[in-house]
Every structure is written in C-alpha cells, then in structure tokens.
C-alpha positions in Angstrom: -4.3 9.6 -9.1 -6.9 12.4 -9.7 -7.7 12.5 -6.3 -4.0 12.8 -5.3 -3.2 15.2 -7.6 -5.8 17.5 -5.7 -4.0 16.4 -2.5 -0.8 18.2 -4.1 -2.3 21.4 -4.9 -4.6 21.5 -2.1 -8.1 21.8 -4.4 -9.9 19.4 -2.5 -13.3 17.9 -3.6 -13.6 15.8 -0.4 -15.9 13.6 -2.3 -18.5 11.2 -0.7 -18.1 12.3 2.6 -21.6 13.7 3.6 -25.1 12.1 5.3 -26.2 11.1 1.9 -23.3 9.4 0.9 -23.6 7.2 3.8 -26.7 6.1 3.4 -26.0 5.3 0.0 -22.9 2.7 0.8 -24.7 1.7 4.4 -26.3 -1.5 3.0 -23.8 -2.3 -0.7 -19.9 -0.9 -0.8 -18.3 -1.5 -4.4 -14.6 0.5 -3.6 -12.9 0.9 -6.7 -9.4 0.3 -6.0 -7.9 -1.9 -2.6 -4.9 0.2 -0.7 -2.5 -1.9 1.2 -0.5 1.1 3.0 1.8 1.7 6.2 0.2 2.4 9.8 1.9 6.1 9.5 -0.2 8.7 10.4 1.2 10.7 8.3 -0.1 8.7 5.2 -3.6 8.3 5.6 -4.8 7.1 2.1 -8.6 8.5 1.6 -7.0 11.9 2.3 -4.1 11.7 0.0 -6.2 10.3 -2.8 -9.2 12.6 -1.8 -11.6 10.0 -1.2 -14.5 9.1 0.9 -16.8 6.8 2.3 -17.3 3.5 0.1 -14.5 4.5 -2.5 -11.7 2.2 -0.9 -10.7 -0.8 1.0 -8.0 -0.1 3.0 -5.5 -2.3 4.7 -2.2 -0.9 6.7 0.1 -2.5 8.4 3.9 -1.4 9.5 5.7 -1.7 6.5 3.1 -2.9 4.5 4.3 -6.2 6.1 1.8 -8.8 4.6 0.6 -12.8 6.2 -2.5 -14.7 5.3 -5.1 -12.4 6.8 -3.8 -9.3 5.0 -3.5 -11.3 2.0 -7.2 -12.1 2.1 -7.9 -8.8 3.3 -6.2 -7.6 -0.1 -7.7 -10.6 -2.4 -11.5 -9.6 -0.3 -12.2 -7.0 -2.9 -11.3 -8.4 -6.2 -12.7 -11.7 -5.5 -16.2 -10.4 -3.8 -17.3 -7.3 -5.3 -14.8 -7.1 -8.5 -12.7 -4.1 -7.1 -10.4 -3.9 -10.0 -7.2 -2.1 -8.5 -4.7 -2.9 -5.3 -2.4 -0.7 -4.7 0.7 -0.9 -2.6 1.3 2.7 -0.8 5.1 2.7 0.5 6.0 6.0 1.8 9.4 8.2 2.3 10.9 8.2 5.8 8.7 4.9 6.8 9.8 3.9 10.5 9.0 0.2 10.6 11.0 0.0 7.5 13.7 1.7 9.4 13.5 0.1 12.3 13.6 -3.4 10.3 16.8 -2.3 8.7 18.5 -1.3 12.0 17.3 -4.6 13.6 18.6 -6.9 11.0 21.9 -4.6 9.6 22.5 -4.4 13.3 21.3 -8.7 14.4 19.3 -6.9 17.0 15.4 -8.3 17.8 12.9 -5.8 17.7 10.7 -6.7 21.0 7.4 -8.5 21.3 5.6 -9.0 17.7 7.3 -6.2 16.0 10.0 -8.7 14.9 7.1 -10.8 12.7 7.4 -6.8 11.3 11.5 -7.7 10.3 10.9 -10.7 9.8 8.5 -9.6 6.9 10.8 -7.2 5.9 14.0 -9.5 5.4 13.1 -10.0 1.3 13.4 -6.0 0.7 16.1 -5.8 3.5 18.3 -8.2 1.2 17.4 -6.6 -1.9 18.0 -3.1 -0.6 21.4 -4.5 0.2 22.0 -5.8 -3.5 20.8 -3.0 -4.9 23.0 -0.1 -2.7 22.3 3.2 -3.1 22.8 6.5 -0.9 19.7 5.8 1.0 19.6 2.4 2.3 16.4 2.2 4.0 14.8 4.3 1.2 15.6 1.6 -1.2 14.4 -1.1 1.0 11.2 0.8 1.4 10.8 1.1 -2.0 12.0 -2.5 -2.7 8.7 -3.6 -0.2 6.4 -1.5 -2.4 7.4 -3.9 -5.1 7.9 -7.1 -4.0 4.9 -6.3 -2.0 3.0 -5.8 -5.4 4.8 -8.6 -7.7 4.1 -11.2 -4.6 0.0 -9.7 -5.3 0.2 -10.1 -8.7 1.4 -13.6 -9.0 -0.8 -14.9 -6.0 -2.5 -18.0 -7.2 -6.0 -16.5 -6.5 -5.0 -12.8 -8.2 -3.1 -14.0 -10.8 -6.1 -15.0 -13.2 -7.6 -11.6 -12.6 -4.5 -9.6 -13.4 -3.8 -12.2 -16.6 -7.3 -11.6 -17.9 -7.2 -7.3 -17.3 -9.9 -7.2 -14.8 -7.5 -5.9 -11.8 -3.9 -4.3 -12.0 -1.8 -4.9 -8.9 0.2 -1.3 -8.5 3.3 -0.4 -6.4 3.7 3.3 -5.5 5.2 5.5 -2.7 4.4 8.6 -1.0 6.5 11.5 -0.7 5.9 12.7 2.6 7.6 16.5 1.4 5.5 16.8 -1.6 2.4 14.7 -1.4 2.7 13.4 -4.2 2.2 9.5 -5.3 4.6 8.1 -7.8 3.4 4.6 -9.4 6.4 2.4 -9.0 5.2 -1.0 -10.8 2.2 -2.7 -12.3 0.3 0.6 -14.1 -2.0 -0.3 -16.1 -1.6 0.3 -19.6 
C-alpha cells in the first residue's frame, strides 16, 4: 500500500527495477504478496503498487475470473516459497465485468471462450442483483473482488495458512480516476 500510495502522488521509487536487481532474483524469487488482477491495461499492478522485478506474482485474467490453473497459480506462492499475501485487484469501469452483466441481464452469449468469462461471473452477477445500487456493474465488480477473495480464503489448501496468520487473503479495487487502492476484505489486522 506504500508503493500505491506513491502511485497516487506520483513520488515514485521504481524499486528493483535495475541490472542488479536482476541478477539478484535470476536464480531464487521470494515475492511478498500474490496479485490476482484484471487483463486491463489500464491496471497494471507492479506500477500501481510501485514494484519491481521479484516483488510479486502476478496473475490476471478478465474479471479476475478464476478455474483450477489460476487457483494454483494463486495457491503457487503461499504453498512454495511462503509468499504471505494474495490480493484480489478489482478495478472501476472493468469491461469483462460489463460485458458479463450485459450478456446475462440481457440472456445474450458472449462468443467463443469469453462466455467461460460470464459464466465465472454469474456468482457476483446475482449478488450485484441482490444487493442493487445506482451502479450495477460497479457492485458486481466489487462483489467479484470479494467472493473472489472469500472463495481464496476458504480454499481447502489456503485455509490452514490464513487460520494459522501466515497469509491474509485481501479484496481491493482500483480507482481508475484516482489511482488509488482501497482494501475491500480480508486486511490483516
């Protein structure tokens, strides 16, 4: 959150991002945290937490839609190397979350494999619907941030390591006009 608080103000470090940094991650990486984030290009995470090489696993998909292999891409870190924070990045204004709420509010398919995309999306679709609000598909993105993270956190091979404090499993989301990160579930305490 350090990192993205320089983001904000625009007093970046740009850490670890030099010849000698590479050479020190090329044989070992220990990342600190695990970011499961959208494809946007607008939300790239080691800018807008001011990382660099070797400080984070990354993982994004549309949506943050998740299946087994980005399950184990997520679980890789904490259950190799100890990497003791995932974090969910939802961001404002996401398309495949609109798009997945246009599909299903509208029972129109999204061609080829983008529908696995909806289909992913359904659980925050129908919460987003429960829920209301002025912004429909801004709830439902912020609705996949955290069942996103809960589903994380309660994952039979995560689960011990969240119960025993040696990994916290956060939801957050992006604002795209401030570039700032809000943590939406799961901060440590």
């Amino acid at each position: 959150m350090d990192g993205n608080k320089r983001w904000v103000s625009g007093d970046l470090q740009h850490p670890d991002r030099d010849p000698n940094r590479r050479q020190f991650v090329a044989q070992k990486q220990e990342p600190f945290a695990a970011i499961l984030s959208c494809i946007d290009s607008r939300v790239p995470p080691e800018l807008l937490f001011d990382t660099g090489l070797g400080d984070l696993y990354v993982m994004r998909t549309g949506g943050e839609a998740v299946g087994p292999v980005v399950t184990g891409s997520a679980e890789y870190g904490p259950m190799t190397s100890g990497t003791p924070l995932i974090v969910v990045l939802g961001h404002q204004r996401c398309g495949a979350v609109k798009a997945a709420y246009q599909s299903i509010r509208h029972d129109k398919p999204l061609p080829g494999n983008l529908q696995a995309i909806v289909k992913a999306l359904q659980p925050a679709y129908e919460q987003a619907v429960r829920e209301g609000g002025a912004d429909p598909v801004e709830t439902m993105a912020r609705a996949q941030v955290k069942l996103t993270a809960t589903d994380l956190r309660s994952n039979q091979d995560l689960a011990p390591l969240v119960r025993k404090g040696a990994l916290a499993v956060v939801g957050a989301y992006y604002s795209l006009d401030t570039g700032k990160v809000q943590v939406l579930t799961g901060a440590p305490s």
